[in-house]
The first five atom37 places (N, CA, C, CB, O) and aatype in JSON, in Angstrom:
{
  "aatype": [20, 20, 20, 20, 20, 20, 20, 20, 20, 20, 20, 20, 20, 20, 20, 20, 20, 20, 20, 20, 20, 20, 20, 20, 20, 20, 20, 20, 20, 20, 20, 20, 20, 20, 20, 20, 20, 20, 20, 20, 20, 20, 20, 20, 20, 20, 20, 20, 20, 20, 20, 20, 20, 20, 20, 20, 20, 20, 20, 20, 20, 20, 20, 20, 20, 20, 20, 20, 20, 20, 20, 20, 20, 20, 20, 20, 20, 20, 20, 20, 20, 20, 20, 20, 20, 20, 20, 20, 20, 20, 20, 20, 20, 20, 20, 20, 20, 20, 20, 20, 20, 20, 20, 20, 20, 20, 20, 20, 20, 20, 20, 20, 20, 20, 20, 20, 20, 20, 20, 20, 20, 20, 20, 20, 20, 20, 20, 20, 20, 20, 20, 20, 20, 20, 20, 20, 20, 20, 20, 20, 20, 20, 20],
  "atom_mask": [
    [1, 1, 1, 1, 1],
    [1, 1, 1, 1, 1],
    [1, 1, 1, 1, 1],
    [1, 1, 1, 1, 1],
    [1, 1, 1, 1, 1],
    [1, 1, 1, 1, 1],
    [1, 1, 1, 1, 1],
    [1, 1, 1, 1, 1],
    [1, 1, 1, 1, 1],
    [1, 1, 1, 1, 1],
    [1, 1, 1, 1, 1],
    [1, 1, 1, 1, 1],
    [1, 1, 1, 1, 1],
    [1, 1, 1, 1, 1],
    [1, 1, 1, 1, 1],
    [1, 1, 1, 1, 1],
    [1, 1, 1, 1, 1],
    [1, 1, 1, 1, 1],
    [1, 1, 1, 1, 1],
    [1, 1, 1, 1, 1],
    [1, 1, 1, 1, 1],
    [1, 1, 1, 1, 1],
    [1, 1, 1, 1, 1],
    [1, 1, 1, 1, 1],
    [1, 1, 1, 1, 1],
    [1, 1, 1, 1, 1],
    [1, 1, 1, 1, 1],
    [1, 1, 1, 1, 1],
    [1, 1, 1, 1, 1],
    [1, 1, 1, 1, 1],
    [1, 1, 1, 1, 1],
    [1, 1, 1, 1, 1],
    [1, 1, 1, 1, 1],
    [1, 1, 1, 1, 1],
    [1, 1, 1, 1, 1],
    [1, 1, 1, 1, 1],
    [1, 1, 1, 1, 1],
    [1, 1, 1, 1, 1],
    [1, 1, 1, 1, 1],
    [1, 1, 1, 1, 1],
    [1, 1, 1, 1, 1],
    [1, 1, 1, 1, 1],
    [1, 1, 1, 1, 1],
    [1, 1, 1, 1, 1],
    [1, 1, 1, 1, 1],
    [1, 1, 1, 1, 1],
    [1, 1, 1, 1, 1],
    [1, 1, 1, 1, 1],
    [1, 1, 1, 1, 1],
    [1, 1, 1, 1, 1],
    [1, 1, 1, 1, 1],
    [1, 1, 1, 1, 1],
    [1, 1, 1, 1, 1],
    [1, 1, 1, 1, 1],
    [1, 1, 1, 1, 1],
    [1, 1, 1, 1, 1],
    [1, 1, 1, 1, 1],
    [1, 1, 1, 1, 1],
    [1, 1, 1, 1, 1],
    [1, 1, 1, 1, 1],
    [1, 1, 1, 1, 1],
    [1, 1, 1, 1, 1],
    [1, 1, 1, 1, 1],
    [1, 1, 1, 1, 1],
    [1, 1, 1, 1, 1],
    [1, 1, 1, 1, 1],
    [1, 1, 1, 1, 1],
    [1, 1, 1, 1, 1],
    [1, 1, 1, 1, 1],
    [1, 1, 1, 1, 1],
    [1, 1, 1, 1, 1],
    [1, 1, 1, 1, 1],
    [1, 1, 1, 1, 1],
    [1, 1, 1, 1, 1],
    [1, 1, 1, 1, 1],
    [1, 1, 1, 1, 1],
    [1, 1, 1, 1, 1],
    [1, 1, 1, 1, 1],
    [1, 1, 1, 1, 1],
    [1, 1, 1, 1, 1],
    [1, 1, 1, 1, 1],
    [1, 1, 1, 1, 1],
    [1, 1, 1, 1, 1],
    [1, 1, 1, 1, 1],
    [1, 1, 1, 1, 1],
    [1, 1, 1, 1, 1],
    [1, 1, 1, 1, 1],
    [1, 1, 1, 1, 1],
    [1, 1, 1, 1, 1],
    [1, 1, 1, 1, 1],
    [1, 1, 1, 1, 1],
    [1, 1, 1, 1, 1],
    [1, 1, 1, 1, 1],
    [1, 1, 1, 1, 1],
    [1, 1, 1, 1, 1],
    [1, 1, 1, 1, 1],
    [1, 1, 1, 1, 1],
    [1, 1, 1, 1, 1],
    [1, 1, 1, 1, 1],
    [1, 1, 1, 1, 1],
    [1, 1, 1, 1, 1],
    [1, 1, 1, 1, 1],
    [1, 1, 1, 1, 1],
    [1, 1, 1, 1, 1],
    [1, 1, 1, 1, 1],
    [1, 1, 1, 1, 1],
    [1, 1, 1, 1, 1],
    [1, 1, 1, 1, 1],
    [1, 1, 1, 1, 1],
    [1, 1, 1, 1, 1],
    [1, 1, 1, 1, 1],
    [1, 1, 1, 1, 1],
    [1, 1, 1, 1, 1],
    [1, 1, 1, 1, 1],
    [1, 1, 1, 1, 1],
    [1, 1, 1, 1, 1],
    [1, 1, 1, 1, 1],
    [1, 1, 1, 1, 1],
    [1, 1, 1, 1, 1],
    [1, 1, 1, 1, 1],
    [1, 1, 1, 1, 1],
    [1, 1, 1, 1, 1],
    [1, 1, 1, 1, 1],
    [1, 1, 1, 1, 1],
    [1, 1, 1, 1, 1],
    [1, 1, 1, 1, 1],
    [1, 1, 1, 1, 1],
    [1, 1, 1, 1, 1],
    [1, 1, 1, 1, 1],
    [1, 1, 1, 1, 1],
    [1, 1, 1, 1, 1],
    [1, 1, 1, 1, 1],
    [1, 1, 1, 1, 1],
    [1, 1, 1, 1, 1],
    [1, 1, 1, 1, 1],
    [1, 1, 1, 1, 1],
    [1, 1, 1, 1, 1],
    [1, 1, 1, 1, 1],
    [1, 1, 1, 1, 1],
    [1, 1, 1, 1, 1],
    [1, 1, 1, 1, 1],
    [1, 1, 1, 1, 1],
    [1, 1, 1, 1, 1]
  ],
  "atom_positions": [
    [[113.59, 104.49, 77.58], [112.63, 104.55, 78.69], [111.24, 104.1, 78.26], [112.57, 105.96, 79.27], [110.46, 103.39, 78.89]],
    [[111.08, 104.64, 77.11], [109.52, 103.92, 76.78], [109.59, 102.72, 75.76], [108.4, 105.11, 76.0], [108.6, 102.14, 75.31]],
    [[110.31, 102.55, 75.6], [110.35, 100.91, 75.2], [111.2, 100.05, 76.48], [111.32, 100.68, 73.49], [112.03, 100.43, 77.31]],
    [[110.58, 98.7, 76.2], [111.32, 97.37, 76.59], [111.12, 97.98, 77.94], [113.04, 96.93, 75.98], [112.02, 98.59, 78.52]],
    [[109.58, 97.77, 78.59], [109.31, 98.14, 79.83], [108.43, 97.41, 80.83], [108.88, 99.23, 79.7], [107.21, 97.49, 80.7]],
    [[108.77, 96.95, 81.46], [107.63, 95.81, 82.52], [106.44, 96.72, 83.02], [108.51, 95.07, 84.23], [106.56, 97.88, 83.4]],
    [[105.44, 96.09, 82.97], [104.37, 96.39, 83.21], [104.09, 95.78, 84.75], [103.56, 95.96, 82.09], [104.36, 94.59, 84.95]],
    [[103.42, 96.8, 86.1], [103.23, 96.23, 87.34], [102.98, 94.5, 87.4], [102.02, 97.01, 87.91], [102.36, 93.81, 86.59]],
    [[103.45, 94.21, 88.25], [102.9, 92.63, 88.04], [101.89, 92.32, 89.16], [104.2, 91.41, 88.15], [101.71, 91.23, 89.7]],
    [[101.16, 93.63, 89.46], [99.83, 93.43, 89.52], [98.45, 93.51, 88.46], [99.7, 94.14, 90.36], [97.79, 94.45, 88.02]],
    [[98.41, 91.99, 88.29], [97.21, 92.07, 86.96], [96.47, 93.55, 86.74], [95.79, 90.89, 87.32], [96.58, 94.22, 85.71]],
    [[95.74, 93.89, 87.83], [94.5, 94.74, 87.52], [95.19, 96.14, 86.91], [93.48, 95.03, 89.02], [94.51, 96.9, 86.22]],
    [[96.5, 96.4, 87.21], [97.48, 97.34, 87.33], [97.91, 97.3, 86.34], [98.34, 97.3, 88.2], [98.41, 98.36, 85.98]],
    [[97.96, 96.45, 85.61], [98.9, 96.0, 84.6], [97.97, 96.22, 83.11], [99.43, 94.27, 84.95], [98.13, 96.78, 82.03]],
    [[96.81, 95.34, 83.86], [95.89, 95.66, 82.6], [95.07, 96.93, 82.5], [94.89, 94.62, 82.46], [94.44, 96.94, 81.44]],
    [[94.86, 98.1, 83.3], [94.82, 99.26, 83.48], [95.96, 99.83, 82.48], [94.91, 99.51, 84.9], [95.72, 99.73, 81.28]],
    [[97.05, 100.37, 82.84], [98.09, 100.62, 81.93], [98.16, 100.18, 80.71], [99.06, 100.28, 82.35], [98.78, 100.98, 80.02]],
    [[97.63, 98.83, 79.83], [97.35, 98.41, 78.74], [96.54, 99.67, 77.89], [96.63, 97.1, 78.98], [96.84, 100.37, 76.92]],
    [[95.06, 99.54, 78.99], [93.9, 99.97, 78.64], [94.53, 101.6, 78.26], [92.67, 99.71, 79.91], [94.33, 102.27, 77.24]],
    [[95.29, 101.91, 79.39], [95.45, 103.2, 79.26], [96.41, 103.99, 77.82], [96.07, 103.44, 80.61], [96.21, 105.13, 77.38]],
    [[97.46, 102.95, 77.3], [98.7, 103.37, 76.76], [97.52, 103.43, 75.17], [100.41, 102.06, 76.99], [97.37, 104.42, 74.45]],
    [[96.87, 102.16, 74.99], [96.29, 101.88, 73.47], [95.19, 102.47, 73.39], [96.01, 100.46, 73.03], [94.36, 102.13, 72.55]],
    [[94.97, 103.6, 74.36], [93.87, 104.68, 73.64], [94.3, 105.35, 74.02], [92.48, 104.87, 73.72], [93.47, 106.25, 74.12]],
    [[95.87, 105.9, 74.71], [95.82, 107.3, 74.94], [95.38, 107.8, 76.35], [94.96, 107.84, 73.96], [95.8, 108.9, 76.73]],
    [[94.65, 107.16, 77.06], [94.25, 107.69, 78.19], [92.74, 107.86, 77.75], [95.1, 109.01, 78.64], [92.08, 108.66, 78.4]],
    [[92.22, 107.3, 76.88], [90.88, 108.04, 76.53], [89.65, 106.83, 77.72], [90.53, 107.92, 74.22], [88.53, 106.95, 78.22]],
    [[90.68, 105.83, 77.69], [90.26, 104.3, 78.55], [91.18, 104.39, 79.8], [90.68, 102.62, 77.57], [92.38, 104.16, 79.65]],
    [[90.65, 104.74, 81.09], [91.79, 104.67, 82.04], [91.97, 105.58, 82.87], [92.88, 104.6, 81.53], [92.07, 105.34, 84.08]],
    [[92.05, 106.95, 82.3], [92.65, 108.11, 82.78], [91.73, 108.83, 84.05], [92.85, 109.09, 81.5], [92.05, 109.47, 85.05]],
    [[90.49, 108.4, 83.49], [89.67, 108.62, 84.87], [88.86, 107.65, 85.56], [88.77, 109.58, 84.71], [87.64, 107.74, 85.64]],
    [[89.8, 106.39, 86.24], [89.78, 105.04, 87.02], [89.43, 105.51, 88.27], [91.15, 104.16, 87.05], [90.07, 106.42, 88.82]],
    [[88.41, 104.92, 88.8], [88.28, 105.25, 90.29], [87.57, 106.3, 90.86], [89.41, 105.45, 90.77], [87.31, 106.37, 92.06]],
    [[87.09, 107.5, 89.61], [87.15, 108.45, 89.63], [87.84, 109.53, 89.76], [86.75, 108.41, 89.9], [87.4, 110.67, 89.94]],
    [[89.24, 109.1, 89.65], [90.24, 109.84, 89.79], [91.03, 109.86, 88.5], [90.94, 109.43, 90.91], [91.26, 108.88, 87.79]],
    [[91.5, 111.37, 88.25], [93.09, 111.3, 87.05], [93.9, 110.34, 87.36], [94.23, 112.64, 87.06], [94.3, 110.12, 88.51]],
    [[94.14, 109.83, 86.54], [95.5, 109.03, 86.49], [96.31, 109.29, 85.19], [95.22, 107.45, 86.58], [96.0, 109.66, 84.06]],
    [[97.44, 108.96, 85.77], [98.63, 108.65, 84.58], [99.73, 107.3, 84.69], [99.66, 110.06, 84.6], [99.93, 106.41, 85.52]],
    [[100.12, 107.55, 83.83], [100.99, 106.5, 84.11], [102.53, 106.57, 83.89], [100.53, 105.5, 83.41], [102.95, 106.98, 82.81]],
    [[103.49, 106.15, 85.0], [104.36, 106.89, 85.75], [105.77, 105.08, 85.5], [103.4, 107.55, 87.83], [105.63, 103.96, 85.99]],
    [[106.81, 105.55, 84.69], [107.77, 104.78, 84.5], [109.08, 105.1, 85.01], [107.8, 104.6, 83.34], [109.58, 106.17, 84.68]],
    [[109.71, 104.28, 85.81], [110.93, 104.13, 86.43], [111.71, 103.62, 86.52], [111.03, 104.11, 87.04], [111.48, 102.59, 85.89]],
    [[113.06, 103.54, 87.09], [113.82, 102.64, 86.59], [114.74, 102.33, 87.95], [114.57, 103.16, 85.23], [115.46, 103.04, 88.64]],
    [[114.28, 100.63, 88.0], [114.52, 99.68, 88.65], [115.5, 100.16, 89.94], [115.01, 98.69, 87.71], [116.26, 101.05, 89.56]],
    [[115.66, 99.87, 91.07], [116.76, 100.0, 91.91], [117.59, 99.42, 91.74], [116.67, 99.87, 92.92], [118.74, 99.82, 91.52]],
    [[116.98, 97.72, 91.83], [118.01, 96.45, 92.07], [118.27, 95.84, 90.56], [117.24, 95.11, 93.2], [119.3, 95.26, 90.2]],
    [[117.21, 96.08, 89.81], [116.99, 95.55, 88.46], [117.42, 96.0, 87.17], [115.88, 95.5, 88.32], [117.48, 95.26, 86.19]],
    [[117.8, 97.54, 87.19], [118.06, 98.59, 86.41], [117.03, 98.88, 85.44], [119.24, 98.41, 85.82], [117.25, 99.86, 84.73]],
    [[115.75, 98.15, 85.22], [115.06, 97.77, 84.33], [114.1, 98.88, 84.05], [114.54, 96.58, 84.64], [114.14, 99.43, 85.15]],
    [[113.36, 99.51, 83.42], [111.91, 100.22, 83.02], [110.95, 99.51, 83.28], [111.67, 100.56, 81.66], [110.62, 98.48, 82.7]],
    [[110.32, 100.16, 84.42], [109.22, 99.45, 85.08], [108.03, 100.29, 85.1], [109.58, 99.04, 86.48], [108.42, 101.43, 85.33]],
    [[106.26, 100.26, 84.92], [105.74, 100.77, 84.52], [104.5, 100.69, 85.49], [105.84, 100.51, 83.37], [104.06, 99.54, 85.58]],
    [[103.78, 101.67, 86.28], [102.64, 101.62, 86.71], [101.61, 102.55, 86.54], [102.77, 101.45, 87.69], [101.99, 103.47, 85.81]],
    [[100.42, 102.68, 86.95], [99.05, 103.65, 86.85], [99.12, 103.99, 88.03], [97.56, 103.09, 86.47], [99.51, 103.23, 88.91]],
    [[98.66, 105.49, 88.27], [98.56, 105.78, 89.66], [97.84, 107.13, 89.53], [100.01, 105.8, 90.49], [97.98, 107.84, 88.53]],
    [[97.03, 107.47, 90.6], [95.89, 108.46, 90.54], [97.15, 109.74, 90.93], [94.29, 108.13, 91.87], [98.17, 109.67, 91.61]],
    [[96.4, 111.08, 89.99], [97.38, 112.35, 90.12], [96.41, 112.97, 90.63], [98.12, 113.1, 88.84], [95.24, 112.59, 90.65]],
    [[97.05, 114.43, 91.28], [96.57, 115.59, 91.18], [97.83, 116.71, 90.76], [95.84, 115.84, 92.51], [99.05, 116.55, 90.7]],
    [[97.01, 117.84, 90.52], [98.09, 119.0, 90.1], [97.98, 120.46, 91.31], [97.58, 119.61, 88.22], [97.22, 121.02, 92.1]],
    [[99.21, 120.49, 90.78], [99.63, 121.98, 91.7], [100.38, 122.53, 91.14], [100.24, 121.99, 93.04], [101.6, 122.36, 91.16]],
    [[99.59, 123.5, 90.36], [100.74, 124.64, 89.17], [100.85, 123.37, 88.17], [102.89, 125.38, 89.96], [100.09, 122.44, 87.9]],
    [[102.04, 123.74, 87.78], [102.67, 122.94, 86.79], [103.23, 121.42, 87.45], [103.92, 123.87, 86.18], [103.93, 120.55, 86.92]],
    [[102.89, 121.45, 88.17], [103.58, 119.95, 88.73], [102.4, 119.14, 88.87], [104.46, 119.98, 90.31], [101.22, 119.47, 88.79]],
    [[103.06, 117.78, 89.14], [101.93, 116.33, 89.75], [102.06, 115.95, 90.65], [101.85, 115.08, 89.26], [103.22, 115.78, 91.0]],
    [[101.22, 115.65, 91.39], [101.32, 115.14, 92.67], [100.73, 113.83, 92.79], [100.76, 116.01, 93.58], [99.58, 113.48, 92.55]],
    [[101.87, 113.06, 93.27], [101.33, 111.35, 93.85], [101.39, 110.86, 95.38], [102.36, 110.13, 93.13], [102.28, 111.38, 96.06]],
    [[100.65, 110.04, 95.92], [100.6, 109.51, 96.82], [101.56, 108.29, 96.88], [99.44, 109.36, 96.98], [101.62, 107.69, 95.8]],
    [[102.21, 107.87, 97.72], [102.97, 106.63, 97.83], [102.46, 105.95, 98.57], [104.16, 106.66, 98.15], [103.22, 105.18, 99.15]],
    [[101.2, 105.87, 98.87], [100.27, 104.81, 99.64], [100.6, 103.14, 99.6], [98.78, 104.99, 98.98], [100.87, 102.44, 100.58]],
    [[100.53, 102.81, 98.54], [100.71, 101.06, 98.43], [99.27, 100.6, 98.93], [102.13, 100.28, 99.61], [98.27, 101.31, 99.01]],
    [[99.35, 99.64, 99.16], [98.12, 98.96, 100.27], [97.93, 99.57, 101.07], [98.23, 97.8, 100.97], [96.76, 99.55, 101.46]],
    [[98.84, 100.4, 101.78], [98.68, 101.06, 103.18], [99.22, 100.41, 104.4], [97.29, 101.24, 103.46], [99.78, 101.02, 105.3]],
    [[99.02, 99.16, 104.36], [98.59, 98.46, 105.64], [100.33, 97.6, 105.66], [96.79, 97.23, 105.43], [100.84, 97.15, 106.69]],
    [[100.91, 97.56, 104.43], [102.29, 97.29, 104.48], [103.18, 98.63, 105.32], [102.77, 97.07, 102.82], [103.19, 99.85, 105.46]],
    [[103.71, 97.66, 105.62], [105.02, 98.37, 106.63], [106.21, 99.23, 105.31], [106.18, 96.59, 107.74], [106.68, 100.36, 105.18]],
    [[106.24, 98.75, 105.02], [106.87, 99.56, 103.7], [106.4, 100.04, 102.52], [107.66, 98.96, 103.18], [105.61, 99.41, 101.82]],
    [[107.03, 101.64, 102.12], [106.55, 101.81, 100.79], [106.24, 100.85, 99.44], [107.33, 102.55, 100.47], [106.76, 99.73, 99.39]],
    [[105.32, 101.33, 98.27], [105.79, 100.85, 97.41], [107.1, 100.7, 96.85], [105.26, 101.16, 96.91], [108.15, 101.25, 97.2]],
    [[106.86, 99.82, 95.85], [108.32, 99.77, 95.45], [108.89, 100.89, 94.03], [108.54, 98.07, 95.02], [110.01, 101.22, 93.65]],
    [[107.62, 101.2, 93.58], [107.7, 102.15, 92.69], [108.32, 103.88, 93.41], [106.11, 102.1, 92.06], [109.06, 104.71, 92.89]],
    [[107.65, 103.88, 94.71], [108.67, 105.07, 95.49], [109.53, 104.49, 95.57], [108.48, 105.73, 96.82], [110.35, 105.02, 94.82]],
    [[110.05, 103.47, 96.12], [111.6, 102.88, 96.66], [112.5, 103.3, 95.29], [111.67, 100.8, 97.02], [113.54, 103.96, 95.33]],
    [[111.96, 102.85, 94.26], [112.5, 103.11, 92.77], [112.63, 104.58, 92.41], [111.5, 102.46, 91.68], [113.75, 105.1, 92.43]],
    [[111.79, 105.14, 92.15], [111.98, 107.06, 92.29], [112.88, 107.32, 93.22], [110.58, 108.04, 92.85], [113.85, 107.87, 92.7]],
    [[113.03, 107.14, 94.71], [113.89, 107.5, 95.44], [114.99, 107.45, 94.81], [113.89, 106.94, 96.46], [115.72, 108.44, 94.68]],
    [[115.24, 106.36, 94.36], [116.96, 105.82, 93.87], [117.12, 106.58, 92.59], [117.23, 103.87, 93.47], [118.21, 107.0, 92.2]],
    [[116.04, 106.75, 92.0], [116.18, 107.19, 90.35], [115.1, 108.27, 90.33], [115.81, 105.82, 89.06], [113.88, 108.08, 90.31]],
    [[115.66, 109.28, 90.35], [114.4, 110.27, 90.88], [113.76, 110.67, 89.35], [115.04, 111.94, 91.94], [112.56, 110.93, 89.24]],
    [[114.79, 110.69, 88.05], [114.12, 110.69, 86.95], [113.52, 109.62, 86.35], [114.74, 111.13, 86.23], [113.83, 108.43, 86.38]],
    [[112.31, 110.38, 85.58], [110.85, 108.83, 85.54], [110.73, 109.87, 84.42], [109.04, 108.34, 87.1], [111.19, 111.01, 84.42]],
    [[110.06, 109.27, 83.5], [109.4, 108.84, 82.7], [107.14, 109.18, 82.89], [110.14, 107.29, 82.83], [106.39, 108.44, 83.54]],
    [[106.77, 110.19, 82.25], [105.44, 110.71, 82.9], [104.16, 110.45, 81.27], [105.76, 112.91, 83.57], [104.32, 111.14, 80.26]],
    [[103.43, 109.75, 81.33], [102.14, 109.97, 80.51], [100.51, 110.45, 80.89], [102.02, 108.76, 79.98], [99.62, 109.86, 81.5]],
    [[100.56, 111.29, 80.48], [99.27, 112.01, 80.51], [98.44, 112.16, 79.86], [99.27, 112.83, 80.64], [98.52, 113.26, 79.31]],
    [[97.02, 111.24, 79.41], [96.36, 110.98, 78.15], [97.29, 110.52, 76.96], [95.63, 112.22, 77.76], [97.74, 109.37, 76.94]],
    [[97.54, 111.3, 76.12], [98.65, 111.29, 75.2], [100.18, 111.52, 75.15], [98.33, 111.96, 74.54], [101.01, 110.81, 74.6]],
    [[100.37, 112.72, 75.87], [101.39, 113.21, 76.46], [102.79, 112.7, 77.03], [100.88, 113.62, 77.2], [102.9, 112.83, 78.24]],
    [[103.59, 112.29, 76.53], [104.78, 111.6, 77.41], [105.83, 112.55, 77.68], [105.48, 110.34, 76.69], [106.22, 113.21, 76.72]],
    [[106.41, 112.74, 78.93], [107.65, 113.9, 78.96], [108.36, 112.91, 80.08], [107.2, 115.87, 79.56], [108.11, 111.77, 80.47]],
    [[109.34, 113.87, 80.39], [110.41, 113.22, 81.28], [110.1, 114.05, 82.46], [112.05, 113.29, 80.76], [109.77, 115.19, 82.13]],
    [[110.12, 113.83, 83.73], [109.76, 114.39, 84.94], [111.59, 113.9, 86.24], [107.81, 113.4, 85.43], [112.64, 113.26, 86.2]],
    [[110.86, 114.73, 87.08], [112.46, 114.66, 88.09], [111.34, 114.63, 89.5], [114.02, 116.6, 87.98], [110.63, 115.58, 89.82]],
    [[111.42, 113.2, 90.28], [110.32, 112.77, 91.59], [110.86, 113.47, 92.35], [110.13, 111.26, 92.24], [112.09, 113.49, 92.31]],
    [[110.19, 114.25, 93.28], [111.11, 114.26, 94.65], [110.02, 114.07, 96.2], [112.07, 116.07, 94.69], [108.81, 114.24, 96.05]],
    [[110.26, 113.92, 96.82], [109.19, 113.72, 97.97], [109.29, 115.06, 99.16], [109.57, 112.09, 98.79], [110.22, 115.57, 99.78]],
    [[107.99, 115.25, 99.09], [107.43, 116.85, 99.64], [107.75, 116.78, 101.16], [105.5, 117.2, 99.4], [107.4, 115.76, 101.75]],
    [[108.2, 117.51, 101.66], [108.22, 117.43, 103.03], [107.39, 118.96, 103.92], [109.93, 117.24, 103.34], [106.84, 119.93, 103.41]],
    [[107.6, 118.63, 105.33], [106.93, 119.91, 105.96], [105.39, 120.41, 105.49], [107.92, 121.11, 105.61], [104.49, 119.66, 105.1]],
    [[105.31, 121.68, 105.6], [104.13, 122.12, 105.43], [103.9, 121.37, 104.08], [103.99, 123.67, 105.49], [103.02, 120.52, 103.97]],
    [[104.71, 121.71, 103.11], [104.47, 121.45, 101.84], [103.34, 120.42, 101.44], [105.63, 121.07, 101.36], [102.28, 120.5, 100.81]],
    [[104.17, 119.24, 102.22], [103.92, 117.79, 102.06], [102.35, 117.83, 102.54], [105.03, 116.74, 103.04], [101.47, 117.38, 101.8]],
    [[102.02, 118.5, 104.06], [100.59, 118.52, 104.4], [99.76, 119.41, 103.66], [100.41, 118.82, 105.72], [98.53, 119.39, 103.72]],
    [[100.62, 120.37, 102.78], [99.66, 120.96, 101.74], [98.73, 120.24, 100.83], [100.36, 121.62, 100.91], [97.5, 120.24, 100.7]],
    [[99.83, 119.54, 100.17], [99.6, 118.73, 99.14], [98.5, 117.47, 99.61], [101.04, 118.24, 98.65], [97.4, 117.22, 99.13]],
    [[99.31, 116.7, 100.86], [98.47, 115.77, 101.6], [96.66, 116.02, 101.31], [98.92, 116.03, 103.28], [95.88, 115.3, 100.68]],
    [[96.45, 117.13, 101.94], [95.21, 117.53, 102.0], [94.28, 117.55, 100.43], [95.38, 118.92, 102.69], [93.14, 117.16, 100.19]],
    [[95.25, 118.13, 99.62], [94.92, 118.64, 98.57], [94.33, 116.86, 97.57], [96.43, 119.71, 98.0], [93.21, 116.46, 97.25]],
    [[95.29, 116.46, 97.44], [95.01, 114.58, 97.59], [93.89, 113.63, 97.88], [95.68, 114.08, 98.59], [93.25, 112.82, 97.21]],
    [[93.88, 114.15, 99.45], [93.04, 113.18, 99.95], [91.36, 114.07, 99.5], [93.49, 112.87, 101.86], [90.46, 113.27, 99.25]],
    [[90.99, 115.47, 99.42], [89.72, 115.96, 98.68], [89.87, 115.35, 96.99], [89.66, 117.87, 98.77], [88.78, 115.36, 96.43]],
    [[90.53, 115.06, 96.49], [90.72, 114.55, 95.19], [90.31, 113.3, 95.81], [92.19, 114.68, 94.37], [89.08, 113.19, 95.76]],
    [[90.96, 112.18, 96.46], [90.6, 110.77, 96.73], [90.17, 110.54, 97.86], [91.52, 109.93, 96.58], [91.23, 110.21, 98.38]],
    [[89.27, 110.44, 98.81], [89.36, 110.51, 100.31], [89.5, 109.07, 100.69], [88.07, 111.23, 101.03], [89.4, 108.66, 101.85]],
    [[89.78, 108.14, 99.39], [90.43, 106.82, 99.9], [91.46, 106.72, 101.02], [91.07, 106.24, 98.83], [91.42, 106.04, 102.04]],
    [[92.61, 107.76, 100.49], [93.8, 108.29, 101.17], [93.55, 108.3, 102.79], [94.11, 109.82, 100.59], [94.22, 107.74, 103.67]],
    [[92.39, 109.1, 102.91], [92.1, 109.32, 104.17], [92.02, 107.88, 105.38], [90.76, 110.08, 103.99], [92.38, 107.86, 106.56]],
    [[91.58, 107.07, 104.78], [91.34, 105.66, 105.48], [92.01, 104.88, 105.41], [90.47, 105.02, 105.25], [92.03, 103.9, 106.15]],
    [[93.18, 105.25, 104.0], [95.04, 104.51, 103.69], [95.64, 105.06, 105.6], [96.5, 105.95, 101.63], [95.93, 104.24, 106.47]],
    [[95.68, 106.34, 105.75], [96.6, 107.19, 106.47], [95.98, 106.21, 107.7], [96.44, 109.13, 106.43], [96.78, 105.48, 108.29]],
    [[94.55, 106.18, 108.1], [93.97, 105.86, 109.23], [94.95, 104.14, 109.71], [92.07, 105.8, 108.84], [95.56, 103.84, 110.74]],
    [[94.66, 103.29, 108.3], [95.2, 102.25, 108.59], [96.98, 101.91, 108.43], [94.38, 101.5, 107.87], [97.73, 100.94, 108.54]],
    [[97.07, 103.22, 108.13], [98.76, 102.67, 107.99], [99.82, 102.78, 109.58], [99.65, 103.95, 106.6], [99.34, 103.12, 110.66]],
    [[100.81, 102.54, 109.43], [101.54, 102.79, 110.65], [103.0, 103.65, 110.2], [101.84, 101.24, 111.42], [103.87, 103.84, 111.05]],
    [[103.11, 104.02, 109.14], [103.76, 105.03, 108.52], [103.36, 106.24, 107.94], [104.25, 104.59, 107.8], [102.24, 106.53, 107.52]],
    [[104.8, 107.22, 107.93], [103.82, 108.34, 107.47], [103.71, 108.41, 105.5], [104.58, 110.02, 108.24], [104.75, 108.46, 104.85]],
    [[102.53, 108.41, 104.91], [102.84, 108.16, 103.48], [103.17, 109.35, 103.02], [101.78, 107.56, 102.66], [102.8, 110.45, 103.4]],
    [[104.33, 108.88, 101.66], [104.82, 110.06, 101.34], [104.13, 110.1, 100.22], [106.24, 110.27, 101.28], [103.6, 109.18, 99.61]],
    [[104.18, 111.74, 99.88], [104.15, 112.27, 98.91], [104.79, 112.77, 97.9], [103.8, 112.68, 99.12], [105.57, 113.62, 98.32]],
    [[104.85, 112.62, 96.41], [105.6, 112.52, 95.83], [105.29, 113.61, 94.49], [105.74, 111.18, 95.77], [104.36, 113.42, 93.71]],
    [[106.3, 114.83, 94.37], [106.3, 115.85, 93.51], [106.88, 115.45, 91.84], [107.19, 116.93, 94.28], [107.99, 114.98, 91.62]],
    [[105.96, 115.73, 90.91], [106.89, 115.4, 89.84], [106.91, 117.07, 88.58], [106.13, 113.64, 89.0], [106.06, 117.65, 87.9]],
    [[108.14, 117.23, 88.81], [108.2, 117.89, 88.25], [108.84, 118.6, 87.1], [108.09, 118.04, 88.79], [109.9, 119.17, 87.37]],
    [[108.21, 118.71, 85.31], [108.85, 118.21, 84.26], [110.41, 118.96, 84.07], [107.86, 118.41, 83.02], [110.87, 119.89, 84.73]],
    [[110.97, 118.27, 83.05], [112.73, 118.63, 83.1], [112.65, 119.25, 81.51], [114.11, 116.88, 83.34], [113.66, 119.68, 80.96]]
  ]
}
């Protein structure tokens, strides 16, 4: 899982995750102003280890992600599409690498968390405004 792994093949994404893996998170981890980590999965169609950055928050012992994308796409990312299928990923946190199990929050839960998110990023807030889906949220929690 952590070797022989594609990196987003979105440049800025890609080179973020660089920045992030060769110091540890010491470069990266707080992009945007937000935690991030960086979150590896494995392929739907591809079977492959695929690798992106994405802003966290916590609740207890768990992480919480947004599956936003652009927003403005009609479909999820593909990195949820990928968790869905393969719900075990691959989790780095500054230094930290463990194995995690995704699952996507529903009900109150989900608007718990929602909320909890969007005061961490209130980007989210103007993702939700412009999207035409509902974005999920995504629990990771270690194995």
């Amino acid at each position: 899982m952590w070797d022989d792994v594609a990196d987003s093949p979105d440049p800025s994404v890609a080179e973020h995750v660089r920045r992030y893996l060769a110091t540890n998170g010491r470069d990266g981890y707080l992009e945007g102003g937000v935690t991030n980590l960086v979150l590896t999965v494995k392929g739907r169609k591809s079977g492959r280890w695929l690798r992106t950055g994405l802003f966290f928050g916590e609740d207890d012992d768990r992480y919480v992600l947004i599956a936003s994308g652009s927003a403005v796409t009609r479909t999820h990312p593909a990195w949820y599409l990928n968790v869905v299928a393969n719900p075990e990923v691959g989790v780095q946190i500054l230094g930290e690498r463990f194995i995690a199990r995704a699952r996507t929050a529903e009900g109150p839960e989900r608007e718990r968390l929602w909320r909890m998110m969007v005061e961490l990023a209130p980007l989210y807030r103007t993702y939700e405004a412009r999207s035409r889906r509902q974005i999920p949220v995504v629990v990771l929690e270690r194995t």
